[in-house]
C-alpha positions in Angstrom: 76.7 23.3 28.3 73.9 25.7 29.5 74.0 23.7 33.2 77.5 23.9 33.3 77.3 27.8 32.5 74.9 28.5 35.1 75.9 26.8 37.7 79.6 28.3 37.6 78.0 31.8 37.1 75.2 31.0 40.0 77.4 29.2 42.5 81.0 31.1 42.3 82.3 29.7 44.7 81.2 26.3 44.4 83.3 22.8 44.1 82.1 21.5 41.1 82.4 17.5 41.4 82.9 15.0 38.7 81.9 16.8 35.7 80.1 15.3 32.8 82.7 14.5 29.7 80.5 15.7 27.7 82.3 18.0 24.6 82.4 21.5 25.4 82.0 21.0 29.0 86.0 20.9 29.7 86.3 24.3 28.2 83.8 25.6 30.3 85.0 24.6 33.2 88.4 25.6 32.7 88.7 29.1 33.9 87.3 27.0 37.1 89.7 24.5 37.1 91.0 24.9 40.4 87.6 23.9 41.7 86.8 21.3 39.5 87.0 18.1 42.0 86.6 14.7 41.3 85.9 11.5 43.6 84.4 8.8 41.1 87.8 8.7 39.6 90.1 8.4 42.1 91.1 5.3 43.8 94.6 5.9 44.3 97.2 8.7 43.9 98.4 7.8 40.8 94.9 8.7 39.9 95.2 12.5 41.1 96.9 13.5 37.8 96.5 17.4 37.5 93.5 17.5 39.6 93.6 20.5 42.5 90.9 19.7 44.7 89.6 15.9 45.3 87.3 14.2 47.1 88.8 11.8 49.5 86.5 8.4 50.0 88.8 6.3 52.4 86.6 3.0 51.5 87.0 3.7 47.5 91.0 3.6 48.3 91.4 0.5 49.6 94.2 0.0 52.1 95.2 2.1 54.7 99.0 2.3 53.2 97.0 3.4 49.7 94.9 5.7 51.4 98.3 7.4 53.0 99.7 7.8 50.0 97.0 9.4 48.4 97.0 12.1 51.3 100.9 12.3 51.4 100.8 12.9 47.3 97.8 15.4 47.5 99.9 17.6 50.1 103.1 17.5 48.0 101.6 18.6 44.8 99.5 21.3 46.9 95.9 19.2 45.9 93.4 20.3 48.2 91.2 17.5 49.9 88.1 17.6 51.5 85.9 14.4 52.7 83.0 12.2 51.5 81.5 9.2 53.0 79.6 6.8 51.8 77.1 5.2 53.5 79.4 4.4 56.4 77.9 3.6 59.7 78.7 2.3 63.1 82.6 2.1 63.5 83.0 2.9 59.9 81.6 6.5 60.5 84.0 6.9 63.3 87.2 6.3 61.7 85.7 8.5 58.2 85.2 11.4 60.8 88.9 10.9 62.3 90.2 11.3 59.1 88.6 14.2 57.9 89.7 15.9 61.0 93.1 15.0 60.7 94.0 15.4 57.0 90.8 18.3 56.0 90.0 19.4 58.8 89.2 23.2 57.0 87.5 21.4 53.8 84.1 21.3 52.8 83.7 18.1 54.4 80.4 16.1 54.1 81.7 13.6 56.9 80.6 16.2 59.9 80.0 13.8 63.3 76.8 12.2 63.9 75.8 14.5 66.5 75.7 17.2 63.4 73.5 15.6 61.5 70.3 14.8 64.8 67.1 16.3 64.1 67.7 18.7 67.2 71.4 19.7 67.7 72.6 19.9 71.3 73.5 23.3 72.2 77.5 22.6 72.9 78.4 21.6 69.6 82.0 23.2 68.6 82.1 24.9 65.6 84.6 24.2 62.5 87.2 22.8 62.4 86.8 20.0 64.8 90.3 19.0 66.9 91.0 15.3 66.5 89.8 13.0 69.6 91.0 9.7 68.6 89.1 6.9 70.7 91.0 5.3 73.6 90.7 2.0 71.7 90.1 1.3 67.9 90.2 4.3 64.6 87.4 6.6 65.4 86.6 10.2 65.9 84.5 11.1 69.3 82.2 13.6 69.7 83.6 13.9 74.1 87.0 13.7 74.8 88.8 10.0 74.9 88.2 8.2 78.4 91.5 6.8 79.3 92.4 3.2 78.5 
């Protein structure tokens, strides 16, 4: 319980993400509860229950219809989302990036375009939040606008 104390006293703002089950945690974390997030858990929207802020992982979902669903569900019952990847690369990271900029595009995301995440940022970056660019062809966010077709 002492982690669980300091960090919500240290970090007041924080999301706090998939919490240990450990007894006495939960009543900790309640005052909090509208920052207590979970990702590990959820792999559909049945899964949301009475969750208010997840962590959306598109390839824990499954399908894109699933993955829908979960976004249409987490906007009717006011759920806020914000993004997580994991591991994708190549295409993968593309379409992860579109999606956070179309359904979180204010979150917390930790999905921010490869060009954020170089060694030595370029100097026209745009700053948060990112307007979607979907590619001319495929499901993929792009860093310049799309070249036509």
């Amino acid at each position: 319980m002492p982690l669980y104390e300091r960090a919500v006293e240290i970090f007041p703002d924080a999301i706090l993400e998939d919490p240990h089950d450990e007894p006495g945690v939960a009543d900790v974390l309640e005052p909090h509860r509208d920052r207590v997030s979970y990702d590990a858990p959820i792999r559909s929207a049945d899964d949301i229950g009475d969750t208010r802020i997840v962590n959306v992982k598109p390839s824990r979902i499954g399908s894109v219809r699933a993955l829908l669903d979960l976004y249409a569900t987490c906007r009717e019952r006011g759920v806020r989302m914000y993004g997580g990847g994991m591991g994708e690369l190549g295409v993968a990271r593309g379409q992860i990036e579109l999606l956070a900029s179309l359904f979180h595009p204010d979150a917390p995301n930790d999905v921010a375009p490869t060009p954020y995440n170089d060694e030595e940022l370029p100097d026209d970056l745009p700053e948060s939040p990112l307007e979607p660019r979907p590619a001319a062809k495929g499901f993929r966010w792009t860093a310049s606008p799309a070249a036509p077709a």
